[in-house]
C-alpha positions as CSV (number, residue, x, y, z in Angstrom):
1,X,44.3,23.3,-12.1
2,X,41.2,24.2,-14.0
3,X,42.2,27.4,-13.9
4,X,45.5,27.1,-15.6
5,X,43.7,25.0,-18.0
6,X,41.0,27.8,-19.1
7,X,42.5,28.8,-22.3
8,X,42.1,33.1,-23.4
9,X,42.6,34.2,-27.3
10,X,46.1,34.6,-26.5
11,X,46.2,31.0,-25.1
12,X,44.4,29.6,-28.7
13,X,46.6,31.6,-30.9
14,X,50.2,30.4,-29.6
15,X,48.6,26.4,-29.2
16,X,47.6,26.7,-32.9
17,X,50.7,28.3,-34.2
18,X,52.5,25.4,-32.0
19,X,50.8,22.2,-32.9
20,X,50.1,23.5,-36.6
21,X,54.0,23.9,-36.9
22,X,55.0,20.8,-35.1
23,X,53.0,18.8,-37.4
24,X,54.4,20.7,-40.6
25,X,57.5,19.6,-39.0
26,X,57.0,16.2,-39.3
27,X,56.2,16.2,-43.0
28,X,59.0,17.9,-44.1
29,X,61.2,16.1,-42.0
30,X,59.4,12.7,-43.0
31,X,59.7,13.3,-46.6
32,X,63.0,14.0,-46.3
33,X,63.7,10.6,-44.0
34,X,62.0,8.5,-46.4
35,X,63.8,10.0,-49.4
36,X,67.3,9.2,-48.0
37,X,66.1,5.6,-46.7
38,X,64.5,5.1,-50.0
39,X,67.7,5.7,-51.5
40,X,70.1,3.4,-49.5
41,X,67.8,0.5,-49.9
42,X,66.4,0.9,-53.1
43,X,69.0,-2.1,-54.5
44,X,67.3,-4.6,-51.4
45,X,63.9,-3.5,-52.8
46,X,65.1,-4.1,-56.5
47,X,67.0,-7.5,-56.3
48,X,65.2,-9.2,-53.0
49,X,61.8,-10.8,-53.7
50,X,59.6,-8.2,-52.0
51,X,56.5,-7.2,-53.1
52,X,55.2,-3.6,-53.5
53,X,52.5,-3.9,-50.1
54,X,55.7,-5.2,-48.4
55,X,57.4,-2.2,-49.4
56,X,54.7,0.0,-48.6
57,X,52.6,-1.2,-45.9
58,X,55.2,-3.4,-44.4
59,X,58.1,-0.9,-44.5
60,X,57.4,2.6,-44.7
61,X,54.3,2.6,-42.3
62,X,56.4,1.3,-40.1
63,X,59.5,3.3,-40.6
64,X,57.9,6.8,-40.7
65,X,56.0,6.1,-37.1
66,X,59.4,5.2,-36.1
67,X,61.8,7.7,-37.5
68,X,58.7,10.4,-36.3
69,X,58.5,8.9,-32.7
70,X,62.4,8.6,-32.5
71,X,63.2,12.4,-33.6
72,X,60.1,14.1,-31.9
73,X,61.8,16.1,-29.3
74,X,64.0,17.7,-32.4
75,X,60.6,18.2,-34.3
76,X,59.2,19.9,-31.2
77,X,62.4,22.0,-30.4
78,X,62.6,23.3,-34.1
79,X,59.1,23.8,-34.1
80,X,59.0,26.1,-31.3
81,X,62.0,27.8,-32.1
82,X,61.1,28.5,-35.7
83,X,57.3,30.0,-34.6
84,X,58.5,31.9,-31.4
85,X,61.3,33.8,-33.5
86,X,58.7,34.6,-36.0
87,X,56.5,36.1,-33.1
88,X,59.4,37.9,-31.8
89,X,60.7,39.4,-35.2
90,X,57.0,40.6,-36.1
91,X,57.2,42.1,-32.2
92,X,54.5,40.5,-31.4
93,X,56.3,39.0,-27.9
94,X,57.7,42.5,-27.4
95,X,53.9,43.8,-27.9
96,X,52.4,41.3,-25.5
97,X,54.9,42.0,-22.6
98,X,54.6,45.8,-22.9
99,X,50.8,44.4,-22.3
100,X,51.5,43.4,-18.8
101,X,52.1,39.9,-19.4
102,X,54.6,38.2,-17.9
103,X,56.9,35.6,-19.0
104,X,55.6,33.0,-17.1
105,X,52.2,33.9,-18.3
106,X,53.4,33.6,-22.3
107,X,54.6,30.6,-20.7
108,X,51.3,28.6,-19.8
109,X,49.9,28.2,-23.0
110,X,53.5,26.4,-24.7
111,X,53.5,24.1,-21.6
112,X,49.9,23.2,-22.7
113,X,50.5,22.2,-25.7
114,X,53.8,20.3,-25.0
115,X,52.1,18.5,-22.9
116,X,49.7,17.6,-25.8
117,X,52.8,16.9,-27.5
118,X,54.1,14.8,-24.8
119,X,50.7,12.3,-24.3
120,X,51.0,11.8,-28.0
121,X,54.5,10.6,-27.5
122,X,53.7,8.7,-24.6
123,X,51.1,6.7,-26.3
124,X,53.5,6.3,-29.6
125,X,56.6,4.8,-27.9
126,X,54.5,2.7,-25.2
127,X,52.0,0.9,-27.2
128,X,51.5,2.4,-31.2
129,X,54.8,2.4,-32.7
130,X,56.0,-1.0,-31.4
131,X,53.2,-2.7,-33.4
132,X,54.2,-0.6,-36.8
133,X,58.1,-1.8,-35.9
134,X,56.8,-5.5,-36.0
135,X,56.3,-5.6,-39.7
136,X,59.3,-3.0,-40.5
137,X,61.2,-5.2,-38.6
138,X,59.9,-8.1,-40.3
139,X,60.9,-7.0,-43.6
140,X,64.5,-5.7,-43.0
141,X,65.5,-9.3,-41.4
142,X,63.8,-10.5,-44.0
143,X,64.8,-8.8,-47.0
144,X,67.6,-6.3,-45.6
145,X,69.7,-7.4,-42.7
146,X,69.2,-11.0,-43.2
147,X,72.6,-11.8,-41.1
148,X,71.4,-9.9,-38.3
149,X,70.7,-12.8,-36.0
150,X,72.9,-13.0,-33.0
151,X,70.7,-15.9,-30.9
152,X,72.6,-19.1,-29.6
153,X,72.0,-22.1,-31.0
154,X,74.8,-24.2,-29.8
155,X,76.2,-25.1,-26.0
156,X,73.0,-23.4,-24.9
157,X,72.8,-23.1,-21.0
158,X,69.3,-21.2,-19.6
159,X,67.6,-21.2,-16.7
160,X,63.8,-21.9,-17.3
161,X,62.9,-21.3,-13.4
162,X,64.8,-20.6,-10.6
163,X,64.7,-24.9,-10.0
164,X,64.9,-25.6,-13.3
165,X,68.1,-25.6,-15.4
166,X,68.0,-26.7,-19.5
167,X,71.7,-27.6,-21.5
168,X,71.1,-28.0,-25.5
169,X,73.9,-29.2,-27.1
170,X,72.8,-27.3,-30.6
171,X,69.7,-26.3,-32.2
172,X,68.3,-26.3,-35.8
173,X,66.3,-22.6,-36.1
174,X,65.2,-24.0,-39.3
175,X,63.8,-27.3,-38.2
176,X,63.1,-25.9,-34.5
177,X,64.9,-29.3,-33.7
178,X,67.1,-29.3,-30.4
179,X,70.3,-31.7,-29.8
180,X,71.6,-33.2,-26.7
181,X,68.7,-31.9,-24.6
182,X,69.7,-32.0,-20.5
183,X,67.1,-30.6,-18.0
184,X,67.8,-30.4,-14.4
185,X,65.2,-29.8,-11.6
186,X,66.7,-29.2,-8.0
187,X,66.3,-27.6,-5.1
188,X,69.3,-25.5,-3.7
189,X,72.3,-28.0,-4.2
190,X,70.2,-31.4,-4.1
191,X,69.2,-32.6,-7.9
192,X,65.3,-34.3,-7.8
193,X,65.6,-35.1,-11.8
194,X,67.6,-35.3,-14.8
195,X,66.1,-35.9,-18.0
196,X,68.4,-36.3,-21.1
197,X,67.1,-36.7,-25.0
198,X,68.8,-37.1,-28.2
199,X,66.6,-34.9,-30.0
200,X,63.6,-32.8,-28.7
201,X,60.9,-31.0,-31.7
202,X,58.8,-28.1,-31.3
203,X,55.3,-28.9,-31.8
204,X,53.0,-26.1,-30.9
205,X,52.4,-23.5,-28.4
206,X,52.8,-23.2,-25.4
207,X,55.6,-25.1,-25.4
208,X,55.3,-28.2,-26.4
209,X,58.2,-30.6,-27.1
210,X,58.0,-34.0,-28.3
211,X,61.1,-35.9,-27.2
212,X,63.0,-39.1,-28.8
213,X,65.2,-40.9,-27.0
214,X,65.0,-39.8,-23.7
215,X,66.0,-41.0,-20.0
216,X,64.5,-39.8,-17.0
217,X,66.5,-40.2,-14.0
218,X,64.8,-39.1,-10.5
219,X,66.7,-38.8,-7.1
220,X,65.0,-39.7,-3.4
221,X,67.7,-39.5,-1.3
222,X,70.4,-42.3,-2.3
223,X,67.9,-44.0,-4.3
224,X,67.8,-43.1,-8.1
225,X,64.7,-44.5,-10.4
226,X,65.6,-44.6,-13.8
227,X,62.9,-44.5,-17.0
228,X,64.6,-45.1,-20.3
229,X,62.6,-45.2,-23.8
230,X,62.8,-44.4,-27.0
231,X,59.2,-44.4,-28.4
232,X,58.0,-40.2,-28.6
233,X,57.2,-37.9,-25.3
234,X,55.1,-35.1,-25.8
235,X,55.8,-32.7,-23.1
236,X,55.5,-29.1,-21.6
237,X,59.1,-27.0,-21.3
238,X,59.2,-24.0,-20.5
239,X,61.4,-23.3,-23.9
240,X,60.2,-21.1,-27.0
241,X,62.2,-21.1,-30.3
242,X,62.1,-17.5,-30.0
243,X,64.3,-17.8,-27.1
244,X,67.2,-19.0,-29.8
245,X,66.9,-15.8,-31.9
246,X,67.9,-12.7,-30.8
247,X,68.1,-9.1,-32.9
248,X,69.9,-6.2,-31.3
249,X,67.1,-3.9,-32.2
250,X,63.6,-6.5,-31.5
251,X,63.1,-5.0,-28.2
252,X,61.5,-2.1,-30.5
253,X,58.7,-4.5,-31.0
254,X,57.5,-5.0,-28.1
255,X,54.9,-3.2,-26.3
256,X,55.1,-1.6,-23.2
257,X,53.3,-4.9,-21.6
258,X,55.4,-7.5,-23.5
259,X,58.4,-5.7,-22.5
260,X,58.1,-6.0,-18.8
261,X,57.4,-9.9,-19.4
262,X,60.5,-10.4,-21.2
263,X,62.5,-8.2,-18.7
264,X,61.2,-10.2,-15.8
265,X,61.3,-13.9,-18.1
266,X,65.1,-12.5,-18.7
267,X,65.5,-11.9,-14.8
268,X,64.4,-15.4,-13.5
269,X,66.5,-17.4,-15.9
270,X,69.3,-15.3,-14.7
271,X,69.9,-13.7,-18.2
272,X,69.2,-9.8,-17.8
273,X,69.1,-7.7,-20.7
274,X,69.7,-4.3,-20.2
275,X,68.5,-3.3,-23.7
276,X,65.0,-4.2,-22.2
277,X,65.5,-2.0,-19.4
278,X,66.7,0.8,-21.4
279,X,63.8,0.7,-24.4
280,X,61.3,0.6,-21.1
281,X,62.8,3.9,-19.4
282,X,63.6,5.9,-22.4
283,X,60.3,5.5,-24.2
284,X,59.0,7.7,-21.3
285,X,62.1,9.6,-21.0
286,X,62.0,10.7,-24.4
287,X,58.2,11.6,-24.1
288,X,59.0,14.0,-21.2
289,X,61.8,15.7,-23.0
290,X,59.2,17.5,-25.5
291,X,58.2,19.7,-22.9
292,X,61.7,20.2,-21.8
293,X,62.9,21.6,-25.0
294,X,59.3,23.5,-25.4
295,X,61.0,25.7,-22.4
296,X,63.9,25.7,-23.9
297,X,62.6,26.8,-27.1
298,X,60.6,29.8,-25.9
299,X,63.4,31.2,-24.0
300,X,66.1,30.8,-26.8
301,X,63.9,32.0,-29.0
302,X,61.6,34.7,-27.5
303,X,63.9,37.2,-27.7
304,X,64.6,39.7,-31.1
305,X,68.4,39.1,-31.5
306,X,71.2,40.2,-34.9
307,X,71.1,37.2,-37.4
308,X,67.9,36.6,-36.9
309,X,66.3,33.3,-37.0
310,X,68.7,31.4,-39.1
311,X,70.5,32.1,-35.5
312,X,67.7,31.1,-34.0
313,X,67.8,27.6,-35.5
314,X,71.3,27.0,-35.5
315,X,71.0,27.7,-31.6
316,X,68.0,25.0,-31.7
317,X,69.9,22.5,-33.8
318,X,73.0,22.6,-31.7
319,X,71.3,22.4,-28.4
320,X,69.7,19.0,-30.7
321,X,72.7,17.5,-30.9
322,X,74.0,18.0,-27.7
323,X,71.2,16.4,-26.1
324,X,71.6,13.3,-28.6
325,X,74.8,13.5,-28.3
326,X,74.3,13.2,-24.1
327,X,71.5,10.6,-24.6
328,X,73.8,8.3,-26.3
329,X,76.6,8.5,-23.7
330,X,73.7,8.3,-21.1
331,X,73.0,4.5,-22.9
332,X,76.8,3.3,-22.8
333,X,76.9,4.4,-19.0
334,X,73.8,2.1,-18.6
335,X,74.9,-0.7,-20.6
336,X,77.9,-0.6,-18.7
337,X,76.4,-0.8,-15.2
338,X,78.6,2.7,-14.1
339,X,74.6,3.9,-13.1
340,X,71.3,2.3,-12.8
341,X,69.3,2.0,-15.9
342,X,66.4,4.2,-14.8
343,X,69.4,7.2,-14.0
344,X,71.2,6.9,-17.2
345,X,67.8,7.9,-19.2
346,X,66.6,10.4,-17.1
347,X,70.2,11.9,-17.0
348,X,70.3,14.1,-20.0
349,X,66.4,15.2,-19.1
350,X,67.4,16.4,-15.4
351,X,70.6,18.2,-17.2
352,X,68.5,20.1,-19.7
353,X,65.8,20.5,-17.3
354,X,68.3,22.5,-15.2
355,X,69.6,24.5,-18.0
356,X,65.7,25.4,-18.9
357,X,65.1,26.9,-15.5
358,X,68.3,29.2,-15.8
359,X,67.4,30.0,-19.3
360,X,63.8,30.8,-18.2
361,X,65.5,33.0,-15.4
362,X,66.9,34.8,-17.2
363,X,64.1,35.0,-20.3
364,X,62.4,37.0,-17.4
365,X,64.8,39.5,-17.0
């Protein structure tokens, strides 16, 4: 290992022409994200009341670590393609194979650097960029998308434990004032309590509730004790307005850590959400599929072919939107339960992965 990792002058010279590109990459492409975004929401911008540091720091800091950490494998595949065919039309490949080096040699130095490449992405997607998407997020519910919000607020049914079952008749998001409360404790099919209120309000983390007008109903056996009152009950349910509002795209806020707590919260009131699943797998999945395409790259591009590298590119770009283009069935096969979550993202990588080895194979030749 430390061996691979001792780095020569050729070694320096194809990591700096890598990472130097990559990163021009990203502010061109950036630029040019931010332009066309900037342009389909200037109206929101003009005619909601959002400041300029909401626009700005809010927003765009947001938006550009998200647009950079969503289309990073195309940055790294268009980067590699566009410095290798330079290398290769100067003859500078040719000139370091008739050197004695061998493809797999040229090789080491790419796979460095992707996997420089890939850590940054790894740290991006698990923990960086979902803090940024909190405030971009923020904003466009706020001054954007501001219909956006698909959580229940009436004929509620969750499970807050497995032994503990909650019915809400309707909810007020505004007021975080809940209806026609019912909450059931049991154990298998035998009922130990039934509490009912006419009205339960959120008062302040974690989870308290002050009830009015409640009744309390406990089981021992055939005997049933019954508590009815109707002065105020401040109590402890395992309920969070947050669980009422629900965004098709707010599992891009969480963190790595806060995703696997709502994934398991999710699994033990019997309410999976496979969008949770699927942000968790492919933030690594996407990471990983840098130094895929870094292969990829090299061999499409190492070689000195007619049309030079505008062919090049267009051979980089297409290969781009196949893989998106597999990614996003790879998602509806996942939603859809036709193959585990963890398979579905992983899918296009182990495709591509396979046609990088043949591609390599036959670089070599």
């Amino acid at each position: 290992m430390l061996k691979f990792l001792r780095l020569k002058t050729l070694d320096r010279y194809i990591i700096q022409k890598y990472l130097s590109t990559f990163f021009f990459s990203i502010l061109i492409f950036t630029l040019i994200s931010v332009a066309i975004d900037f342009s389909d929401k200037v109206q929101s911008f003009i005619e909601k009341p959002c400041t300029l540091k909401n626009i700005v720091v809010d927003y765009y800091f947001g938006f550009i670590g998200y647009i950079t950490s969503l289309l990073m494998p195309m940055y790294t595949l268009i980067a590699v393609v566009f410095f290798t065919s330079r290398l290769a039309f100067n003859a500078e490949i040719l000139a370091i194979l008739n050197a004695g080096v061998s493809f797999n040699r040229i090789l080491k130095p790419y796979l460095i650097a992707g996997s420089i490449v890939f850590m940054l992405h790894l740290a991006l997607n698990h923990f960086i960029i979902p803090h940024l998407n909190k405030s971009r997020l923020w904003f466009e519910h706020t001054f954007v998308w501001v219909d956006q919000d698909r959580g229940k607020t009436s004929n509620v049914h969750l499970l807050l434990s497995k032994d503990v079952k909650v019915y809400i008749r309707g909810y007020n998001k505004v007021n975080k004032t809940a209806n026609g409360l019912r909450l059931e404790k049991f154990v298998g099919n035998r009922v130990l309590s039934i509490l009912e209120a006419e009205n339960a309000n959120f008062k302040a983390e974690p989870n308290q509730w002050q009830l009015t007008s409640y009744t309390i109903r406990t089981f021992d056996g055939i005997k049933e004790n019954l508590i009815r009152s109707t002065k105020p009950l401040d109590t402890l349910i395992n309920l969070n307005p947050q669980d009422f509002v629900y965004y098709q795209n707010q599992n891009q806020e969480m963190t790595t850590p806060e995703l696997r707590n709502a994934i398991f919260r999710e699994a033990e009131r019997g309410q999976a959400n496979k969008s949770y699943e699927i942000e968790l797998h492919r933030r690594t999945a996407d990471a990983f599929t840098n130094i895929i395409l870094t292969i990829i790259g090299l061999a499409v591009a190492g070689r000195k072919v007619r049309g030079g590298m505008g062919l090049h590119l267009a051979i980089a770009i297409g290969i781009g939107a196949i893989f998106i283009l597999l990614s996003k069935f790879a998602v509806s096969f996942a939603n859809s339960g036709s193959m585990s979550v963890m398979l579905g993202m992983w899918v296009p990588n182990i495709i591509f992965g396979i046609v990088a080895i043949w591609l390599v194979s036959r670089a070599q030749k």
